[in-house]
N, C-alpha and C positions, 0 to 999 in steps of 0.2 A: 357603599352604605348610605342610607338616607336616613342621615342621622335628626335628629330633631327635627322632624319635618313633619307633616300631619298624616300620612304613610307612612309612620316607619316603623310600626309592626310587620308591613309587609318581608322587611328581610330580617325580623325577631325570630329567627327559626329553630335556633340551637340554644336553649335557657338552663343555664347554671342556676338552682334555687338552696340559699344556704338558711337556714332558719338558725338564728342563733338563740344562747340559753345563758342564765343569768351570769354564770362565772365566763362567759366571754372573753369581756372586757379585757380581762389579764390575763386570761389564760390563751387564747387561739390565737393563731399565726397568720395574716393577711394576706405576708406574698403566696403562703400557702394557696390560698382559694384564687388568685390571683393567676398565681402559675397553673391550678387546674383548669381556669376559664381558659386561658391561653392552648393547655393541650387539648383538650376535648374541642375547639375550633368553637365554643363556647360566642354567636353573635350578641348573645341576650343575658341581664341575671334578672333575679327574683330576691332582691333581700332584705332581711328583716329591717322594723323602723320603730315601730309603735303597735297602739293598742291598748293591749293586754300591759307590754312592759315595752318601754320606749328604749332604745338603744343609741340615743344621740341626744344631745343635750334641748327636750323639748322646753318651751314655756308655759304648757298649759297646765291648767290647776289639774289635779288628782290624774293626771297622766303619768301612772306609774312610773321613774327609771330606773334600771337594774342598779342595783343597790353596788357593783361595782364599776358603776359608768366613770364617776370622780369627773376630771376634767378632760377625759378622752373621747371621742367619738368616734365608735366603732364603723357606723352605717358609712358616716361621711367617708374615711380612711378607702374601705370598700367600694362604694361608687367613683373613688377620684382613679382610684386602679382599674377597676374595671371602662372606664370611660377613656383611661389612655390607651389601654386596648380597641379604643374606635366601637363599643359595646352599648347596646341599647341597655338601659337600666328602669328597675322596677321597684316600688319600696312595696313592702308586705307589712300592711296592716293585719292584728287580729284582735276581732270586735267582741270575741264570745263572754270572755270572763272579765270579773276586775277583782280589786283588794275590797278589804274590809274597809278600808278609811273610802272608798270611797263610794261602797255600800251605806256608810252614815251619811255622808254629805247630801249623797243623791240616792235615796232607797227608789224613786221612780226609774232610772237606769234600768232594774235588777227584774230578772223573770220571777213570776212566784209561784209557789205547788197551787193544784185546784182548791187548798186549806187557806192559800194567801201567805204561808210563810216564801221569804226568800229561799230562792233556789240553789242552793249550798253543791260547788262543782262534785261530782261524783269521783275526781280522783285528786283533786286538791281541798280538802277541805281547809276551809277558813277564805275562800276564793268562792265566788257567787258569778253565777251565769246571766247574760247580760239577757235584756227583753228587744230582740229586733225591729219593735214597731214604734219605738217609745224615742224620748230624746237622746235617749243615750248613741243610737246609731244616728239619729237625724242632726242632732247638734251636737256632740264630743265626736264622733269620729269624723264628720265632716269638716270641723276645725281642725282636728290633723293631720287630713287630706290634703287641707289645704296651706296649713303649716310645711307639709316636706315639700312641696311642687312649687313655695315663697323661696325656700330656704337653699332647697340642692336641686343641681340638673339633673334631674329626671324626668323619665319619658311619660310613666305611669303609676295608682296606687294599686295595688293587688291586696284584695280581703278576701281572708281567711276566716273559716267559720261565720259567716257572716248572718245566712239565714234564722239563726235561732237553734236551741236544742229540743226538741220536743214544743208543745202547745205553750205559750208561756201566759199565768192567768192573771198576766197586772193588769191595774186598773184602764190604763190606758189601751193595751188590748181587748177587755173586756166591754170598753164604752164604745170603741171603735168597730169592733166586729157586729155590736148592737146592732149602731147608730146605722150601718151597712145593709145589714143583712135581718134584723129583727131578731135575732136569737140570741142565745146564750152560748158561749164559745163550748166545742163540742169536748168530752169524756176522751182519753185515750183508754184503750188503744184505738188504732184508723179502724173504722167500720165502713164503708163505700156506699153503704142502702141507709144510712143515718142522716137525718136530714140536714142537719148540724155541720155535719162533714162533709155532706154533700156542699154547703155553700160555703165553708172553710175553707177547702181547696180554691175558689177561684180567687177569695177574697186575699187567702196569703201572696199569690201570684199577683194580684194587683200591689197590695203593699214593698213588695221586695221590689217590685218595676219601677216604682215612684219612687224609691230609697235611690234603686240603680242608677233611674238619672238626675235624682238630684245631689249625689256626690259626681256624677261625670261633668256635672252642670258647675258645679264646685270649679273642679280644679282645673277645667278649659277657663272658667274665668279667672284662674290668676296665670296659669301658662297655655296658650292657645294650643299648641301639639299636643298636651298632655292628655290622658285618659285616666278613666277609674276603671276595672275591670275585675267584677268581682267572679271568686273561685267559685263553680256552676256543680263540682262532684260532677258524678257519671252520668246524669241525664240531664246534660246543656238543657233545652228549649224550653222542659217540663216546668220548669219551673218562674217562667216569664212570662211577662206580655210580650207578643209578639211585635208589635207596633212600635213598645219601647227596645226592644231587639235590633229592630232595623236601627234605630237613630244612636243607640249607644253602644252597641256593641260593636268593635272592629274585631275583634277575634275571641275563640272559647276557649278558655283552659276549662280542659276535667279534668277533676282528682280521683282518677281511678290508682292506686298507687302499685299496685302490682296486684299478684291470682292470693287467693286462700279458699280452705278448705278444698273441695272436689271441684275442681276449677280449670278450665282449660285457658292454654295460652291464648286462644285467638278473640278471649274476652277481650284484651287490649285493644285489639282493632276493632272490635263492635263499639266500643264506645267513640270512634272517628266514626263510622255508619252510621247510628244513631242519630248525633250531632249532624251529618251531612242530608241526614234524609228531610228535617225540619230547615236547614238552611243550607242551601246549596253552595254560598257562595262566603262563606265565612272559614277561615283559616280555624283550624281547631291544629290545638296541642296538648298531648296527655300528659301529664304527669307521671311518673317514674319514681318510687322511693329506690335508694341503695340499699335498703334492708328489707330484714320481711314481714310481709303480711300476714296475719291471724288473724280468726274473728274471736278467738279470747285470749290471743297475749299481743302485747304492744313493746315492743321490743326495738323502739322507734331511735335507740342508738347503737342498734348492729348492724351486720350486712350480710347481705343476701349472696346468695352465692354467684359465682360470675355470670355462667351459664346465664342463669334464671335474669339476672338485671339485663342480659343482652337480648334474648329471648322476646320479651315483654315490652324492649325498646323497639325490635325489628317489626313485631308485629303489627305495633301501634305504626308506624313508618310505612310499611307496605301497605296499609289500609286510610293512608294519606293524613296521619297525623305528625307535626312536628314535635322532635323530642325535646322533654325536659325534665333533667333528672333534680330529686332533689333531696338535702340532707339534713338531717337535725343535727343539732352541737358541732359550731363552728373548730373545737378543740376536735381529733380526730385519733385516735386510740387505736383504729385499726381500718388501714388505708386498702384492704383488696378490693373493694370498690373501686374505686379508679382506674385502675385499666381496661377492666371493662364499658366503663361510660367514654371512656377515651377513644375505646375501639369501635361501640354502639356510635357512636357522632360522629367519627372519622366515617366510616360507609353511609350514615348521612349524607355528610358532606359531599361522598363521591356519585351518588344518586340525586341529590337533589336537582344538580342545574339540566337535567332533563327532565324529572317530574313534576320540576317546579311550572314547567310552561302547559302541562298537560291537565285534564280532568279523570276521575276516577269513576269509571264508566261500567254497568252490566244489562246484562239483559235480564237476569230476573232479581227481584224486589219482594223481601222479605215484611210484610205489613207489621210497623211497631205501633200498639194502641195508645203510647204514652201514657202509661199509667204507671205509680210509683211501684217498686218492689221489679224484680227476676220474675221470670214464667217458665215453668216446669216445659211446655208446648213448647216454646217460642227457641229453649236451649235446644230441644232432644233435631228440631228441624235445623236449624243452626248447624249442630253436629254435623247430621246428615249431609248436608250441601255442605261442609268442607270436609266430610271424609270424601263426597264424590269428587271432588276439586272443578265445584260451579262456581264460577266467581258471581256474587250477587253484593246486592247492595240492601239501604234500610229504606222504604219509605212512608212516611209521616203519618199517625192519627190526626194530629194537630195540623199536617199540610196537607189533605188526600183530597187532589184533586183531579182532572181528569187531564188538565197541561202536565201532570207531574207522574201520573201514574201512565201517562202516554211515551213516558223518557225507557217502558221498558215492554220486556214480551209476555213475560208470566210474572202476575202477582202468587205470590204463596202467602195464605190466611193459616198458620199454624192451629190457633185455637181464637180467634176474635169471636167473642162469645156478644161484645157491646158494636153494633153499626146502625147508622142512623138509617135512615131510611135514603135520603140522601146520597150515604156513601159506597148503597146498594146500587141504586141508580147509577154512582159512578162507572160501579164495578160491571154492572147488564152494557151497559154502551163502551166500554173496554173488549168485552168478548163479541159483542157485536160487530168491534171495530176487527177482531181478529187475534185480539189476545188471550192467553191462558190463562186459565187459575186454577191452583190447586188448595183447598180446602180442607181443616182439619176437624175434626168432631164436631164442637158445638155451634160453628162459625156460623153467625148472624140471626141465633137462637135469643136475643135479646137486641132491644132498642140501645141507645145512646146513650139512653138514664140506666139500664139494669132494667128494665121492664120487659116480661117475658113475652115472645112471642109465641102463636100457636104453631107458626112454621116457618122453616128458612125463612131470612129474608132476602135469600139466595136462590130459593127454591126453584124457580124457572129460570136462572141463571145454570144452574149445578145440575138441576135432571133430578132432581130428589127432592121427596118429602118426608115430614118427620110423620111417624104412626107413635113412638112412644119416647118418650127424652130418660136421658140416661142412666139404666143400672148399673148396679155394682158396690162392691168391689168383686170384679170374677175371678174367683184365680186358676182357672184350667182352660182358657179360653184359644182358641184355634179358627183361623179362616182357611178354608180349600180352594185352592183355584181352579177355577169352575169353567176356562174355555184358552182358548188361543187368544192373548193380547197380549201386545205388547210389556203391559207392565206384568204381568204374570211371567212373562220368560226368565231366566236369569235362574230358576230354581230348581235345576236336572237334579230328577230323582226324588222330590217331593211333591205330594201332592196335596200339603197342607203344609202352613207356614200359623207360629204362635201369632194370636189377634189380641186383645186389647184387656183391659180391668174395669174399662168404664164404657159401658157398649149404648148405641141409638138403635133404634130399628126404624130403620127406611124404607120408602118404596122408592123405587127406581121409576124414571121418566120410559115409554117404550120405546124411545129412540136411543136411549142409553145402552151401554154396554156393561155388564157386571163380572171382571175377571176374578172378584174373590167373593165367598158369600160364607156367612160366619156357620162354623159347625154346634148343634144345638149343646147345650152343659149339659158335664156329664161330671160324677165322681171325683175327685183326686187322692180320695181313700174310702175305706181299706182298696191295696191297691189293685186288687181282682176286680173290682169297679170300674178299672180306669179304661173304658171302650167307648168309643160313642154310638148311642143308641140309634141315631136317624141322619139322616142324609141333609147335606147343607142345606141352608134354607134363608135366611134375609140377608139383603145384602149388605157388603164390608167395604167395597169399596166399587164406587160406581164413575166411571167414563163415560164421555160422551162428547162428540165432533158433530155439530151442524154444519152444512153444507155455507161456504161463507163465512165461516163465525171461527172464533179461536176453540181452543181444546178445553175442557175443565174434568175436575177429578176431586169428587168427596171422599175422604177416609172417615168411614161412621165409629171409629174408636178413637181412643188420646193413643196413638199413634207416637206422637211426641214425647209428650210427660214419658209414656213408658220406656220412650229409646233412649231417654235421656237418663234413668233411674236405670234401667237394666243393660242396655248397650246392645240391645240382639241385633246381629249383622242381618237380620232378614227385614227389621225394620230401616236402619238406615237406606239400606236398600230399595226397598217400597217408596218411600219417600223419593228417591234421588232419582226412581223412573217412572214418578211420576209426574214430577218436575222439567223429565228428560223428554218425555212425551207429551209434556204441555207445552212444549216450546214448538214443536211443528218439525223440527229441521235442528241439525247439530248444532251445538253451541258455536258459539264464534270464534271463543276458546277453549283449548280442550287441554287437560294434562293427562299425561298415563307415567307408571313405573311405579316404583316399591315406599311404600311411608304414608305419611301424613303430610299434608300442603295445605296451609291457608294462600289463598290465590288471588290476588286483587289486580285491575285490568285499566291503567292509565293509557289516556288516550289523546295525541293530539292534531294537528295539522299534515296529512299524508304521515304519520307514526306512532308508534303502541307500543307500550312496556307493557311487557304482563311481568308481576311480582310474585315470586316465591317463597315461603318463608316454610322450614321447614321445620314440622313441629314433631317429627320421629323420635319419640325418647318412651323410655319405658317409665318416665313422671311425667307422660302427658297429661293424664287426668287429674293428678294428685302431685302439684309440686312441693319443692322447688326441683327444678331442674338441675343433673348435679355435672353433669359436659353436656356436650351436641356432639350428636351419632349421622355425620353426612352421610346423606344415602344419594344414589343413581343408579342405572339414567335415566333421565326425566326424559320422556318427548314432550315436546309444547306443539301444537299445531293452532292455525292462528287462519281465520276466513279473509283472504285480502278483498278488498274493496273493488265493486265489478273494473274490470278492463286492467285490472294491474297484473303483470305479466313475471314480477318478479322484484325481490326484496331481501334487502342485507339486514344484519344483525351483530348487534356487542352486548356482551356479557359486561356489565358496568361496574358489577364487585368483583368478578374474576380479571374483568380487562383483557379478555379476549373476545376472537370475531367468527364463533363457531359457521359451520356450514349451514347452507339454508337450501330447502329441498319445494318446491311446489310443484302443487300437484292437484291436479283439478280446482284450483283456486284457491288452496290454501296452500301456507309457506308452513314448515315442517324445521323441530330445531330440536336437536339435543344438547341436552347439561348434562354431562360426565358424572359430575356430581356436586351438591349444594350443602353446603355446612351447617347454614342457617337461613342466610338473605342470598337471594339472585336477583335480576332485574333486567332482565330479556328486552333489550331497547330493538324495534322494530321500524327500518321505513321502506318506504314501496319506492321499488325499481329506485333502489339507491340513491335520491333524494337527502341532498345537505339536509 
């Protein structure tokens, strides 16, 4: 362990996060959390200090302490345990709220409504939400940043809630967005085409950059190793300068805390893709609650069920995030969490020191716009390539370059409705180089800004032009497949598969190929109506292969949104072979057998793990998850690298050395069966 050292996040990999709650003090038990960091092989914690309410005996004026601190100190008590366990430590700042006494002293602190009253906390009243731009973050929390890194060994500060709640209209925001940008700070809710908000967004990303490193700046100058590291939520990059990224940040926690609502498990791991696709080289770790997730109940001191806390761990883990769970109220009323996080970090621990040396490597890339909020598009393709078990990755709006988009073979534009013109040109000299893309409705039907164009800005990249941009909502809508290709096969006995709600009408390039062409509306009642009157006619989804060039494929419907809303097996479908035949030649890895598999594809020096996680439950869509239903057997098949003639394998969570079969250049492996996690370690021609 490289403890105290100016790397030593590097082996922070396994983080204990305890948030404590005011009756603490007297009431929760130390060795308790102590002994949990010890089972769960716990290298790291995350624990509460200050803020909001201080838990150790602070000096600073109107720096709340839990009213039953007395003469104890919880934090310290905590970091001297955890430290004798040889554990990197973290104290957790939370900047968002304060008390009344200190609403009067300092009414500049405090956010206020668009009316200018103070903004009174939405589930604590008589508690006021703090203003992120104002002194309250620039000078109170950065003196207690630097108060715990004078005071205790610690590695790092970690904040909490840090960015703000909504717009907050103090004065000092008010002069400063001015003074910036010439406007007036924008009306919620978000509007994207308001001009307001249009320079709101960059202007907040510059303010949080400048906050970021000037608490990093802080507490390096009272302990040189130490860090500030503040909590990023589930879209690390979005929210940064990128310039101030590179120099202060050594690693990203998101708080993605577990799935809710209609929510599938392999969200866990998209939030690692995400985060890797703008920074390749940055350690990301997700956050994990032991209870569970709602979007309208907060139930923030129960627990989840075991399944589901393992589930959410592995996935984040397979898709190369380091775990860390974490829990509210130090006092613990009900411990069936814990064996699970025990268990989740133990398979960690037995996978990491082969993963840890490798990179998380695919052949197709999934284009993220970075833009705040989920995309209906962006899910339903997502789905699709892990129901086919493609392993792919994310890459960047905010990074799309042509070194970066060169790292793959087929980009997939789900719906990117915003590309500059520029990022067009990327994309023309990618298929020229030999790459795919497959393209989903309105993709590059708009500039950079939201400014429409009159046509693809794809168009002679894709083989297709627009005649009319999108009706709808259809709701009887049908495409025929109209010839012999490739992507039309797979649907014995139909001759027409359900098309789209939101439909384009395109022409097709003449060197293009049209294996589906949308059948014209017809009725859906009364239902003696329901026949179609004429024979297909524009097209639905258009292919095409230049001599030279890569493969590409436009789908003229939301294709997405609607597989993601409705689930039809002939969409995911559509999608996965079109993807399948935008790549040229078989995947490099391939899975077959019975279930669901999120698949992600670590890769290092002469050897390759491909990872498993399997998400077969009948609460896949809709958890919690209430067991795990192991299914088999898996084939993995696996493309060796030219002239390799042969290659062994271990099973690193089973700890067995299955057989290995090759065969025309690729090595062939079955899993019996996987519970949850595998991790298929591969080297060529058996190679230490």
């Amino acid at each position: 362990m490289n403890l105290r050292s100016s790397d030593w996040h590097r082996t922070a990999t396994r983080w204990t996060q305890l948030t404590l709650t005011e009756n603490d003090p007297v009431e929760f038990d130390p060795a308790f959390w102590i002994d949990v960091m010890r089972r769960s092989r716990s290298n790291a914690t995350c624990l509460s200090a200050g803020g909001y309410m201080a838990f150790y005996p602070t000096r600073i004026p109107y720096h709340y302490r839990s009213r039953h601190l007395g003469d104890g100190d919880p934090f310290g008590a905590l970091v001297d345990g955890a430290r004798g366990l040889g554990m990197h430590v973290m104290a957790r700042v939370d900047s968002h709220a304060v008390h009344a006494d200190a609403l009067a002293a300092h009414p500049e602190w405090v956010a206020l409504t668009p009316d200018g009253a103070p903004r009174e906390h939405w589930a604590f009243p008589g508690t006021y939400v703090t203003c992120p731009f104002g002194p309250y973050n620039r000078e109170f929390i950065t003196e207690v940043a630097r108060e715990l890194v004078r005071d205790y060994d610690i590695d790092a500060v970690f904040a909490n809630r840090w960015q703000g709640h909504g717009v907050s209209y103090s004065e000092h925001a008010r002069r400063a967005f001015f003074d910036a940008t010439g406007h007036e700070l924008p009306v919620e809710p978000y509007d994207p085409d308001d001009v307001a908000w249009k320079a709101y967004v960059p202007w907040r990303r510059q303010q949080l950059s400048e906050l970021v490193a000037l608490w990093d700046t802080a507490v390096k100058d009272v302990r040189p190793h130490a860090r500030f590291i503040p909590n990023l939520g589930s879209l690390a990059v979005h929210e940064l300068d990128r310039d101030l990224i590179e120099r202060h940040y050594p690693f990203f926690v998101l708080d993605r805390q577990g799935r809710e609502g209609i929510e599938a498990p392999w969200a866990a791991g998209r939030n690692a893709k995400r985060s890797r696709g703008a920074f390749r080289d940055r350690p990301v770790g997700l956050i994990s609650s032991v209870g569970p997730e709602h979007p309208g109940h907060r139930w923030k001191d129960s627990v989840a069920s075991p399944a589901e806390i393992r589930m959410w761990i592995a996935d984040g883990v397979a898709q190369g995030a380091f775990p860390w769970f974490t829990k509210f109220n130090g006092t613990v009323p009900d411990d069936r969490w814990v064996a699970p996080v025990v268990e989740a970090f133990g398979q960690h621990a037995t996978v990491e020191p082969v993963l840890s040396r490798m990179r998380v490597t695919a052949d197709v890339a999934l284009f993220d716009a970075a833009e705040p909020g989920d995309d209906a598009h962006d899910d339903g393709f997502y789905q699709a390539l892990v129901e086919a078990g493609i392993p792919f990755e994310f890459v960047s709006g905010a990074r799309f370059t042509a070194e970066e988009l060169g790292r793959f073979r087929v980009l997939v534009l789900a719906n990117a409705e915003r590309m500059s013109d520029e990022a067009c040109a990327v994309i023309e000299e990618f298929v020229r180089a030999g790459g795919g893309v497959v393209a989903g409705y309105r993709t590059s039907l708009c500039g950079e800004d939201g400014t429409p164009r009159a046509d693809f800005g794809l168009a002679d990249v894709l083989g297709v032009h627009l005649e009319q941009d999108a009706r709808g909502p259809v709701k009887n809508n049908y495409i025929a497949l109209t010839g012999e290709h490739p992507l039309s096969a797979g649907y014995p006995g139909a001759r027409r598969i359900i098309g789209g709600t939101q439909l384009l009408r395109v022409a097709a390039a003449p060197d293009a190929d049209v294996p589906f062409r949308f059948v014209p509306d017809y009725p859906d009642l009364p239902m003696e109506e329901l026949y179609a009157r004429r024979p297909p006619e524009d097209p639905a989804v258009v292919a095409r292969h230049r001599p030279g060039q890569g493969r590409t494929v436009h789908l003229a419907f939301d294709v997405g949104a609607l597989f993601w809303e409705a689930l039809q097996s002939d969409h995911g479908q559509l999608i996965a072979a079109a993807v399948t035949w935008a790549l040229g030649e078989p995947p490099r890895v391939g899975i077959s057998g019975p279930g669901l598999h999120d698949v992600a594809v670590h890769e290092g020096d002469g050897e390759l793990a491909v990872c498993v996680v399997n998400l077969t439950n009948p609460m896949t869509m809709r958890g919690p998850v209430r067991e795990l239903v192991p299914v088999g057997p898996l084939a993995i098949s696996v493309a060796l690298p030219p002239g390799c003639t042969g290659a062994t394998a271990r099973l690193l969570v089973a700890g067995a050395e299955p057989d290995v079969t090759v065969t025309n250049g690729r090595a062939s492996v079955v899993l019996d069966s996987v519970e949850l996690l595998e991790v298929l370690h591969l080297r060529w021609d058996g190679r230490p």
